[in-house]
N, C-alpha and C positions, 0 to 999 in steps of 0.2 A: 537173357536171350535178346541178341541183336532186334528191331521193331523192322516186320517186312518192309513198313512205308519207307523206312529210314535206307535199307539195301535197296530201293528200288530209286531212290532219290539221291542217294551220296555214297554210289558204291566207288568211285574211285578215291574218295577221301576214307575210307573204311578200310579200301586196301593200302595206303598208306597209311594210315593208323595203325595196324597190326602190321606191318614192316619192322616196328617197335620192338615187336614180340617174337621177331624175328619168323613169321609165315608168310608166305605167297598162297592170301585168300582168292586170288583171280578164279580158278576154277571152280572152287565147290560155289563162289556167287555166279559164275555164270550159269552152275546147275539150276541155285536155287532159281535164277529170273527165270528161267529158262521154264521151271516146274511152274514158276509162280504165271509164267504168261496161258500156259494150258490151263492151271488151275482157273485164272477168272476167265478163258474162253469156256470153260466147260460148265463153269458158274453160271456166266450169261444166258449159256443156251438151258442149260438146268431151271433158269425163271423162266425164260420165254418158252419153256414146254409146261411147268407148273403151271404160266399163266392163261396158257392154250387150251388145258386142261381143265382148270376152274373154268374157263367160260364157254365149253363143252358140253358140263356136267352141268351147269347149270341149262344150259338151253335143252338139254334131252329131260328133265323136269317140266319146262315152258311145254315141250313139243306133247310129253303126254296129258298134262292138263289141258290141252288146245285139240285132244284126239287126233293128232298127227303121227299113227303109230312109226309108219313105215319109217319117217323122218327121225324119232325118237330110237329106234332100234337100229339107226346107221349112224346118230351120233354117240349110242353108247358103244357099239362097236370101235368106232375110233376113239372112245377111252381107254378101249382095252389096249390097246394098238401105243397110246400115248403113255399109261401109265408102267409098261413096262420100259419104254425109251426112258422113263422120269426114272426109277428104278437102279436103270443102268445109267444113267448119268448120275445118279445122288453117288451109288458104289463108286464111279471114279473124281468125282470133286471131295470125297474123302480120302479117296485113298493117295490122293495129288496133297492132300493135305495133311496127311502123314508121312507123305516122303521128304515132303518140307519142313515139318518138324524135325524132322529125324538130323538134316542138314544143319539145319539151324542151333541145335544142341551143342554140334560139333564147333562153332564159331565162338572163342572168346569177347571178351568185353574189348572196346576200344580204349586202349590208353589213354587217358586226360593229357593235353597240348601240354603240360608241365613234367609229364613222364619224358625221361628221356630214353633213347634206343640204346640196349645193351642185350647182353648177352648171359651173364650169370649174376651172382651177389657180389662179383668182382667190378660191377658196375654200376654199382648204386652209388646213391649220393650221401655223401654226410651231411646232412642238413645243421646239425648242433654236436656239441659234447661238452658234460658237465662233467665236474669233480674231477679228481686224479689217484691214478691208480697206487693204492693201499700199499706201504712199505710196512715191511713186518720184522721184526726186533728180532724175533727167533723163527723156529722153520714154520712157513707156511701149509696146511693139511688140506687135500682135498676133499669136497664134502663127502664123499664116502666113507673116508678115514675118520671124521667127524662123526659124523652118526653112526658109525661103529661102534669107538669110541666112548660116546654117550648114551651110546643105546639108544636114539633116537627114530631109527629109521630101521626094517629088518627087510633087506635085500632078497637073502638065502630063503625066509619064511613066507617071501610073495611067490618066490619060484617053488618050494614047496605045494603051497596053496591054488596054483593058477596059473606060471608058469614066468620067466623074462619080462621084465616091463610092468609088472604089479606089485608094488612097494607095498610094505605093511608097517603104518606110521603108527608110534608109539610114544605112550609117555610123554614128556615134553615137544619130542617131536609130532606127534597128534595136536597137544594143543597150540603149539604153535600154529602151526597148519590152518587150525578152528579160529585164531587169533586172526589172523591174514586175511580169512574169507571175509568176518564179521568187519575189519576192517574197510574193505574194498568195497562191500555192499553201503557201508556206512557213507561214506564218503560219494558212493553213487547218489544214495539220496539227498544225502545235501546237494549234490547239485539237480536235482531235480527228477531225478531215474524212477520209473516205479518198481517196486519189486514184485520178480515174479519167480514158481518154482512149477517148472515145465515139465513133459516127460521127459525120463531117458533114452526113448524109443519113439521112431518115427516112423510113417509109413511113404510109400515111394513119392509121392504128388507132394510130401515137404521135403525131401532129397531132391527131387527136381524143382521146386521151387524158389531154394535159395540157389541152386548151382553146382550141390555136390553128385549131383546123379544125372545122365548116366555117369555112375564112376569110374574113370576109365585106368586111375590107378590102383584099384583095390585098395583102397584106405580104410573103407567102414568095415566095422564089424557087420555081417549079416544072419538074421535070426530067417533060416529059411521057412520052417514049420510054419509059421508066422507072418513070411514076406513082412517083414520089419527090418528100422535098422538103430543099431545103436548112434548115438548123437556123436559128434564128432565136438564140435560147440556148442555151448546154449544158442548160437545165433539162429541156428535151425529152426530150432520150434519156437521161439521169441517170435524171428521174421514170420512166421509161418501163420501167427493168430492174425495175420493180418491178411490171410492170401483169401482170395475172390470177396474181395471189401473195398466198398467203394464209400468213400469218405465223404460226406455231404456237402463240406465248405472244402473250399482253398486254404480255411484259418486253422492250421493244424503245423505240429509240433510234438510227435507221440515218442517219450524217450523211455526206453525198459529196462532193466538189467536182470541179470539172474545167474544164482549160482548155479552150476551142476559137474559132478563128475565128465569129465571126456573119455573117449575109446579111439582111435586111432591104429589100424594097424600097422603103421608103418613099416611097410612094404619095401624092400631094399635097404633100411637100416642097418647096420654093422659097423665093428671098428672102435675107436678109443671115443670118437661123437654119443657112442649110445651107454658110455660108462653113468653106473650114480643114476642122479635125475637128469642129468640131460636130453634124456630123450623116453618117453614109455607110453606103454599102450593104455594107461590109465591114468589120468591125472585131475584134478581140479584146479576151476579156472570160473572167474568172474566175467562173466561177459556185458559190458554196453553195447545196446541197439534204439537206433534212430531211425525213424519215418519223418521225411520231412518232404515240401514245396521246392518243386527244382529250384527255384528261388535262391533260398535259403541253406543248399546241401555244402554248399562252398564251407560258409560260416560256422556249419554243423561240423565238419570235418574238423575242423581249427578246435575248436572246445573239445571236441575229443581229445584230440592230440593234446591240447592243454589241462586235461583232466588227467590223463595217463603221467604227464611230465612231473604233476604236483603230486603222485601217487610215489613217484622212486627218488623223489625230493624229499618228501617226509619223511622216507625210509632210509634216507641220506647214503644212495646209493649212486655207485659213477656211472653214469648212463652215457648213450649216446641215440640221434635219430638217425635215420636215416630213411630218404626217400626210394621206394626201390625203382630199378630201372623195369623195360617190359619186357625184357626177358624172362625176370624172377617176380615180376607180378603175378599175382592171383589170377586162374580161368575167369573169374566174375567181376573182380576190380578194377575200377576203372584209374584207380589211382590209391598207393598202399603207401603208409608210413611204419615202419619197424622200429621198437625200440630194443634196445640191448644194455646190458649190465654187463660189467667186465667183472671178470671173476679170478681175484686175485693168484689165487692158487693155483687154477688151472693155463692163467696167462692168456685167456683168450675173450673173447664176446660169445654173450648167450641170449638170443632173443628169448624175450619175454613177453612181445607184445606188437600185434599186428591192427593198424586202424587202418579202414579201408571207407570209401566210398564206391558204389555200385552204380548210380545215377538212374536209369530205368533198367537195367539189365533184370536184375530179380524180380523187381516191378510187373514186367513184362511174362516173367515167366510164372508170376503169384498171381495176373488180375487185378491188383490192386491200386487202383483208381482214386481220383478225387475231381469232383462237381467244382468246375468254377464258375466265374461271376459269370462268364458266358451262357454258362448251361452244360455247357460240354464238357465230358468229361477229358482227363490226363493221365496220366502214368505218375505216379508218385517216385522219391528218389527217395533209396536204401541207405542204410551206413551200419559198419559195428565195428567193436572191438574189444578188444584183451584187455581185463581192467581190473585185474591182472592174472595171468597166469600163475601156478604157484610155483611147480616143481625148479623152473631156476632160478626164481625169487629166493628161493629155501635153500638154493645151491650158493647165491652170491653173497646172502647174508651170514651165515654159517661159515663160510671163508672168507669173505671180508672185516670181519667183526671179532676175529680172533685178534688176544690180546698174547703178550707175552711168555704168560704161565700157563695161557690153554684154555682161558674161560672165554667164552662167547660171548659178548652183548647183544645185549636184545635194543633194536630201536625205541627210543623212548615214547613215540609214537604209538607203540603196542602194548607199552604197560598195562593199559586201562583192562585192555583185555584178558592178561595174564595174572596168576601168583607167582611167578618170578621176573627178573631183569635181565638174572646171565643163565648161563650155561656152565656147570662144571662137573 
């Protein structure tokens, strides 16, 4: 969430900011000042009746210890008088205060000055691309026909069980899967991650937290009995140990990761995009999160981005980055890197992996503070990302790594973790 001070101080740079994103914020900011200029008149007068108040009540105590009745029972009358004004003034500087929130919600992040202005994924940047795209000797199989094939993967037996989008992995294809995760956590600690294993369920104040609630595309899963929701990413409840914590020093650098199953409805889904694993409402996924010193988020972002690149390097997979522009940025990010795997057989790019920086936006909407040298407290800056996603890891490996007669190879990278190398 945008920081009132910040709309109240650089709103014509905010509305050029999200121009990026392709909105015209001019009106819902002139709501919010608008609410926001009532709100602190109503404030003001809401102390200066409080204070009128205290010093009332306090003299109608003075007046009867001093047996000044008459005086005492005309200034407790004008408490009565005061303390229902206080009353109805507290009702409206709250409810000025949730109308402002409510506004507030509705405003994305502002693009970081390095995002450029577009309009779909048609406008994003290539920032790099490694390797080249996989020639294959004999016919190419897409990973569904693969894991058919091998028995790998059972498609038909998650739609029995549960319904479209809930794959039931199997046999090799299981531990592979189990190979990838151990993998990706491994790798997080060596660079420094702690591990953590979160719930799968969250409650609204960490949907609103990091960003995903209100949700305005029905993406979550929701458990109503409950008023819970299912996690979308570990970034949820990772970001979320951190929300109304207020960090004591400046001298901090908190990096986490964690496995966990996702749920995703994906909402408007259809067509040859949702075939296989390209796209399900259940999947596993490594997630890195960083709390860092606005200082510092710049620097954070780069090592993500460089942890992820050395992640589909090992697995000697053809990747590419890409910065996205602000039309296809994220509600909460202030600035999102994508990577993608080309996936031979199907002839196309499949994101794998989204690093983002947030700057104070979830900060803002967690509480989450830190004491610097001044005394005063700051807004801490956010980050996370995919490190790695599985399901089109498993898609691009499985079709890129096909040999001539139909056996699989497995990256050698993964051995450690497996009793086999190939697939046949």
């Amino acid at each position: 969430m945008l920081e009132i001070q910040r709309i109240r101080s650089e709103k014509d740079a905010i509305i050029e900011g999200l121009k990026k994103r392709n909105l015209d914020v001019t009106p819902i900011l002139d709501s919010i000042l608008s609410f926001d200029q009532s709100w602190r008149e109503s404030k003001a007068e809401l102390e200066a009746v409080s204070a009128e108040l205290n010093k009332i009540s306090k003299a109608v105590g003075e007046y009867f210890q001093q047996g000044k009745q008459d005086e005492a029972n005309a200034a407790k009358a004008q408490t009565v008088e005061l303390k229902e004004k206080e009353a109805t003034l507290k009702e409206k500087v709250s409810g000025l205060e949730q109308e402002i929130q409510q506004m507030m919600y509705q405003l994305p992040n502002v693009p970081n000055e390095l995002v450029k202005a577009g309009k779909s994924e048609a406008d994003n940047e290539i920032i790099e691309e490694v390797g080249s795209k996989h020639v294959f000797e004999g016919e190419a199989l897409p990973h569904w026909e693969i894991t058919k094939k091998y028995d790998l993967i059972d498609f038909e037996l998650g739609v029995k069980i549960t319904g479209a989008g809930f794959p039931v992995y199997k046999g090799k294809g299981a531990k592979l899967q189990r190979a990838l995760i151990t993998f990706f956590l491994d790798e997080a600690e060596k660079a420094g991650y702690e591990e953590f294993i979160p719930p799968l369920v969250v409650n609204e104040a960490s949907g609103i937290g990091t960003g995903q609630l209100p949700d305005k595309e029905g993406q979550m899963y929701y458990v109503n009995e409950d008023d819970l929701y299912m996690i979308p990413t570990a970034e949820v409840p990772l970001t979320n140990i951190y929300r109304d914590v207020l960090l004591p020093s400046e001298d901090f650098s908190i990096k986490m990761t964690g496995f966990t199953p996702c749920f995703r409805r994906e909402a408007g889904s259809y067509g040859k995009d949702v075939r296989g694993l390209n796209r399900l409402h259940q999947f596993d996924k490594v997630e890195i999160v960083r709390i860092e010193h606005p200082d510092n988020s710049a620097k954070a972002l780069e090592e993500m981005v460089e942890h992820v690149r050395g992640l589909l390097r090992k697995l000697g997979l053809h990747y590419r980055i890409l910065r996205l522009c602000g039309g296809d940025t994220g509600f909460a990010s202030a600035m999102t890197y994508d990577f993608e795997v080309f996936s031979a057989a199907q002839e196309k790019w499949l994101e794998v992996s989204s690093v983002s920086r947030f700057d104070t936006f979830q900060a803002n909407r967690l509480k989450l503070r830190y004491k610097a040298a001044d005394k005063k407290t700051y807004l801490a800056h956010t980050l996370n990302g995919s490190a790695l996603a599985l399901p089109r890891i498993v898609a691009a490996l499985l079709e890129n790594n096909q040999t001539a007669d139909g056996t699989i190879l497995i990256p050698e990278v993964l051995h450690k973790y497996l009793n086999f190398t190939t697939i046949s």
